[in-house]
N, C-alpha and C positions, 0 to 999 in steps of 0.2 A: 041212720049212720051216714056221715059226712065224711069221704074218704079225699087226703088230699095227699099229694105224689110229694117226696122229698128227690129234689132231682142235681144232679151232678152238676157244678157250675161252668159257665161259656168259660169251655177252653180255648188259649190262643192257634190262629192258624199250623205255627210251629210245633204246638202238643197235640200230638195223635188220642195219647191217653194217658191216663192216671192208676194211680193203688192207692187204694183203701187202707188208711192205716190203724186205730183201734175205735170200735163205737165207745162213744160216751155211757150211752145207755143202750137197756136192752128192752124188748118187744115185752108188752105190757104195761110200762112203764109211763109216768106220768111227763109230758113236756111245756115248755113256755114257748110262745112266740118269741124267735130270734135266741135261742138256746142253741150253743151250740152242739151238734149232734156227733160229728166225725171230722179229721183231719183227711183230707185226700192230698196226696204227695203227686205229683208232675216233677218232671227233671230239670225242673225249673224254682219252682215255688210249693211251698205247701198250703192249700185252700183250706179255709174251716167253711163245712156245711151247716146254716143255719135251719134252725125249723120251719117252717115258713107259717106254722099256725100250732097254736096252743092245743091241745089234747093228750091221747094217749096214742104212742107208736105199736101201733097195730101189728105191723112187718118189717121184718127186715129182708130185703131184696134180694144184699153185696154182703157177703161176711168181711171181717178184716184179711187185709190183703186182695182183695181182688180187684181184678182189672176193670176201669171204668173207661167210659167216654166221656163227650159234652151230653148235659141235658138226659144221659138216662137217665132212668127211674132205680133209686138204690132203695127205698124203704115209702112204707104207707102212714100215716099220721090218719087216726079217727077224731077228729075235731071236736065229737058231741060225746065220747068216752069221758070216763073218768078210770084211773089205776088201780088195778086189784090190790086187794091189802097184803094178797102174798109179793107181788112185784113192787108193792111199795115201799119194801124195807129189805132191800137183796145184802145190806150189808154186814147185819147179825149175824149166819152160820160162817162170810168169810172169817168176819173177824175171831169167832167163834175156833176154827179151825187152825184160824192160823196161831193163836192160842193155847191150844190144843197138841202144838207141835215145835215148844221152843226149844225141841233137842236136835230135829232136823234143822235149824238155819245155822246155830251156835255164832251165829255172825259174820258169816261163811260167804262171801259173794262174787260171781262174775265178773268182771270189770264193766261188762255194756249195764249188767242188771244193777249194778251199784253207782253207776250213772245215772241210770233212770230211779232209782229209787232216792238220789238223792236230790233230784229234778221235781220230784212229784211229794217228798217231805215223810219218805216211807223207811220206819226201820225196823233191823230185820228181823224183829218181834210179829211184823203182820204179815210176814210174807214167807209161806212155805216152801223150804229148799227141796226139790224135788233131783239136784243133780247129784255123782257122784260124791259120798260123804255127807249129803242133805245141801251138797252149795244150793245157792239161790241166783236160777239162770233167770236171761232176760224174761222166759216165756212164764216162767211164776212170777212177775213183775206184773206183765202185760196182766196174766188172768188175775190176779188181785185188781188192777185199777179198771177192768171192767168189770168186774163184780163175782167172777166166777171163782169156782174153789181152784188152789192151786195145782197145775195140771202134772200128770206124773212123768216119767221120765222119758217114757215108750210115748208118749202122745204130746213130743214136744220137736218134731223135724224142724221148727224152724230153727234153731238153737240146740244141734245134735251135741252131747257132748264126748269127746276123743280121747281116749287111753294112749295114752305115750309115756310108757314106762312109767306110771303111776304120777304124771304132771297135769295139771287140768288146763284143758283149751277148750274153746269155743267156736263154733263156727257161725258166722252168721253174715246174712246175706248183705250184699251191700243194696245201700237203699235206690231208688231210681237217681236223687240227686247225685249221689256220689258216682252212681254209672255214669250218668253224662259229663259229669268232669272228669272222670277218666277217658271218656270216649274225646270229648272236646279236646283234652289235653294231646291224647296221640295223634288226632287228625290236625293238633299247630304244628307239632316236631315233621309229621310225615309231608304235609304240605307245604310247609314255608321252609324257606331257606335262614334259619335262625343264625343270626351273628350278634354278638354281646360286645357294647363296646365300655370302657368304664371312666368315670372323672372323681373327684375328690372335691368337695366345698367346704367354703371355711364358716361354717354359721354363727359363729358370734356378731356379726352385719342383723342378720333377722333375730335372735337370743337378745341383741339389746334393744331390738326395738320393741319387741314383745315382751320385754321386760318393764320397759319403759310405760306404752300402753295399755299394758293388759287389765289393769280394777278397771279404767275410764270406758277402757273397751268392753269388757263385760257389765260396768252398768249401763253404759250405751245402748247396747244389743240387745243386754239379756244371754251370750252364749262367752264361752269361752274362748279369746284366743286361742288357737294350737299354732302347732308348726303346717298342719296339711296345707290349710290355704294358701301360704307361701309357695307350697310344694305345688298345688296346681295352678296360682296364677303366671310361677313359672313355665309353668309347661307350656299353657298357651300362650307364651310369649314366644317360646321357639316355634311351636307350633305356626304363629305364623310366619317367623321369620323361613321357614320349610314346612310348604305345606304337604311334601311327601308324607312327612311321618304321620300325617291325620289323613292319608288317603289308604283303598282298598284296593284288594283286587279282585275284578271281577270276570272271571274267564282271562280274555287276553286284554282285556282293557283296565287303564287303572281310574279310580274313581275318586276325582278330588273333594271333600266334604268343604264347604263352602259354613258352615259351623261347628261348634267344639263343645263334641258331647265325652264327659272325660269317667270312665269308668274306675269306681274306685273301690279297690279288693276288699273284703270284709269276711271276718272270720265270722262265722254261725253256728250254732250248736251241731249243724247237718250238714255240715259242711262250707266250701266258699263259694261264696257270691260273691257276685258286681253289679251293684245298683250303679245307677246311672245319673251324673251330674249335667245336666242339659240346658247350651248354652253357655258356658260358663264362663267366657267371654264380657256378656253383659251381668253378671253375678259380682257383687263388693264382694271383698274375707268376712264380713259379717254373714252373706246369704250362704257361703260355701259352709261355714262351721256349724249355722243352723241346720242344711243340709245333710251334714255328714252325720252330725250328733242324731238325726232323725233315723236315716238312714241303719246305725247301727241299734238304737233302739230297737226298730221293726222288724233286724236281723236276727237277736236275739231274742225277741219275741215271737218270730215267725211270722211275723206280717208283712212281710216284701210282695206287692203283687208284679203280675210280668211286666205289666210295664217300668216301674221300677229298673228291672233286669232287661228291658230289650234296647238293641241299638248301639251305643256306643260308637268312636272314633278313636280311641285311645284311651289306652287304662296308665293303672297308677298301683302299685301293688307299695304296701310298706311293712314288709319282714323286722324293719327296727323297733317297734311295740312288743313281738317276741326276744328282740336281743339281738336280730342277725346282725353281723358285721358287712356281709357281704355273698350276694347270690344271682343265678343270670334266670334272670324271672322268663317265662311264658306266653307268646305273645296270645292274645285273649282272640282269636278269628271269629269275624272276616277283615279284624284291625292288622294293621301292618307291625305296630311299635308300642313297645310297653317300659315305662321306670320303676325299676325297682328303688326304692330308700332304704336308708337303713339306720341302725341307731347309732347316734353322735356321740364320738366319746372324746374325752381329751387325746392330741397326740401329738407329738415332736414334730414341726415342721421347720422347713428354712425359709426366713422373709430377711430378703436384704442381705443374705451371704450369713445371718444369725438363724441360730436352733431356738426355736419359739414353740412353746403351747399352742396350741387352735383347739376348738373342738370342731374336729370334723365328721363329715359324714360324704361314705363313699354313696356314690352313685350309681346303676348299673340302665344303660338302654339296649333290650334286645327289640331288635327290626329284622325286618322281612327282606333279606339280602338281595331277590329277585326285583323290586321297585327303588329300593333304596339302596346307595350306593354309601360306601363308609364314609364319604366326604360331606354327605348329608347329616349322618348318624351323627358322626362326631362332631359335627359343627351344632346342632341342633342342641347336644348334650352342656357344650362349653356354653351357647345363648340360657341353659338354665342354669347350669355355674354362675355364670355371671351378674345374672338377676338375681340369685338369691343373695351372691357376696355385695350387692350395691341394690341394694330394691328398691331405690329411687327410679332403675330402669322400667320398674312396673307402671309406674306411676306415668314417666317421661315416656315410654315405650320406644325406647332406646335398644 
């Protein structure tokens, strides 16, 4: 017997620890080299554990859910096994059952479990409803994709479900990542001095020029012009016109970043992250949109590692992809200053004493009141007004 350790992967200095979130497979079971085995979540990133050698999984160490570190030992891999024939086919009595029981789901679903089931390609012909009326909570989700029959109603606390007045709710845990952004988020409010300052841009200046080059620019590249790269080659335009707004604070001293790593908000199935544009100073609009296009790929695939996410000088958040008109964004700590964007829509403005169409887009910069003074803020806001309404200044750095 050749026993070899399937072990937790080098967490960053910053994660203490991790949770376990569902085995792929279960103990008996036959595995490949570099198979992935399990998602471990950090409050950061979620890591996939790979096999590290072909045979059969011996043990499991960690159930799902449980607390890890770096480098333990979560489960045993028998290298010179081969899988039982009962563990080699664990999906017949699911499937079996869940067949067995098309009166209990009636179509009937949770809102988390009908997220997950529509994530993993499951309907709810295979998945037994074990909640009030036969619903289908997340935890009959979970025990279908790992292979076990669907669990009953009494053996399902993560996902209790709550009688109120004959209306169904669910309760369910928030996951580590969504803790730390709610944790992150109240120690910006509690510790910085947030002030919101706002301007208005006229984008038809960048509309026609991105109109102009955009097929030449994508066969160019290979990537799509957007609007973002405008949005951050502006930034660091102000940025250095004020180099407060890309500074920190640390203790009592403020800490000027001498480069411009520019954080850009990204929505993911688990919530938000801020991968991280680094450098972006010496980056063409070609390198940022490959970038960002990468970026959100690996976000909604769940492949951001921390590095990815650590660092930053300044973020960028753009609520206009959902529709926002207008909102006083978050600043991201240990950053000072954060842009909100939002989405451009036609609107009445006066040029030259006349009521004109523009398609505009409001702007919003919240800063760190205690480093930055409003004459910073607002002047820092109008150098990206003005670059975008004449983006020749990008160029001239004007």
């Amino acid at each position: 017997m050749a026993i070899v350790d399937v072990k937790v992967p080098q967490l960053s200095e910053s994660v203490a620890e991790a949770t376990m979130l569902t085995w792929k497979k279960k103990a008996g079971e036959a595995v490949a080299q570099d198979e992935i085995l399990i998602e471990i979540e950090t409050d950061k990133v979620v890591l996939e554990v790979p096999a590290p050698s072909a045979g059969v999984l011996a043990e499991i160490l960690v159930a799902d859910g449980g607390m890890v570190v770096s480098d333990q030992v979560i489960a045993k891999i028998d290298s010179s096994a081969k899988a039982s024939a009962s563990a080699a086919a664990p999906a017949a009595p699911v499937a079996a059952k869940a067949a067995a029981a098309p009166a209990a789901t009636s179509g009937k679903a949770m809102p988390s479990a009908a997220k997950l089931m529509a994530e993993n390609n499951l309907s709810s012909a295979q998945v037994g409803g074990s909640g009030k009326d036969g619903r289908v909570t997340k935890g009959d989700v979970l025990a279908t994709l790992s292979g076990t029959a669907p669990v009953a109603k009494a053996a399902a606390p993560a996902t209790p479900q709550i009688n109120s007045g004959g209306r169904p709710e669910e309760r369910v845990p928030m996951s580590r990542l969504r803790a730390r952004i709610a944790e992150r988020l109240l120690q910006s409010q509690q510790t910085n001095a947030i002030l919101t300052t706002f301007n208005e841009v006229n984008m038809a200046p960048v509309m026609g020029m991105r109109s102009r080059y955009k097929d030449q620019f994508e066969k160019e590249h290979g990537v799509k012009l957007g609007f973002m790269s405008f949005f951050v080659k502006a930034a660091v335009h102000a940025l250095k016109k004020y180099p407060v707004l890309n500074a920190s604070v640390d203790g009592n001293d403020i800490v000027y970043h001498g480069y411009f790593d520019i954080g850009i908000a990204v929505g993911s199935p688990r919530g938000l992250v801020v991968p991280i544009l680094r450098d972006v100073d010496q980056m063409s609009l070609a390198d940022i949109e490959k970038k960002i296009a990468e970026f959100g790929n690996k976000a909604r695939d769940g492949k951001l590692t921390l590095d990815d996410l650590s660092g930053g000088t300044f973020s960028i958040s753009n609520g206009g992809i959902f529709g926002s008109m207008l909102s006083t964004p978050i600043i991201n700590p240990p950053q000072s200053a954060i842009l909100g964007i939002h989405a451009t829509k036609d609107r009445a403005v006066v040029e030259n004493g006349q009521v004109v169409v523009r398609p505009i887009n409001y702007l919003a910069l919240s800063y760190d009141h205690r480093i930055i003074d409003g004459r910073e803020a607002v002047l820092g806001l109008v150098a990206m007004k003005e670059a975008l309404e004449d983006p020749a200044r990008l160029l001239l750095d004007i």
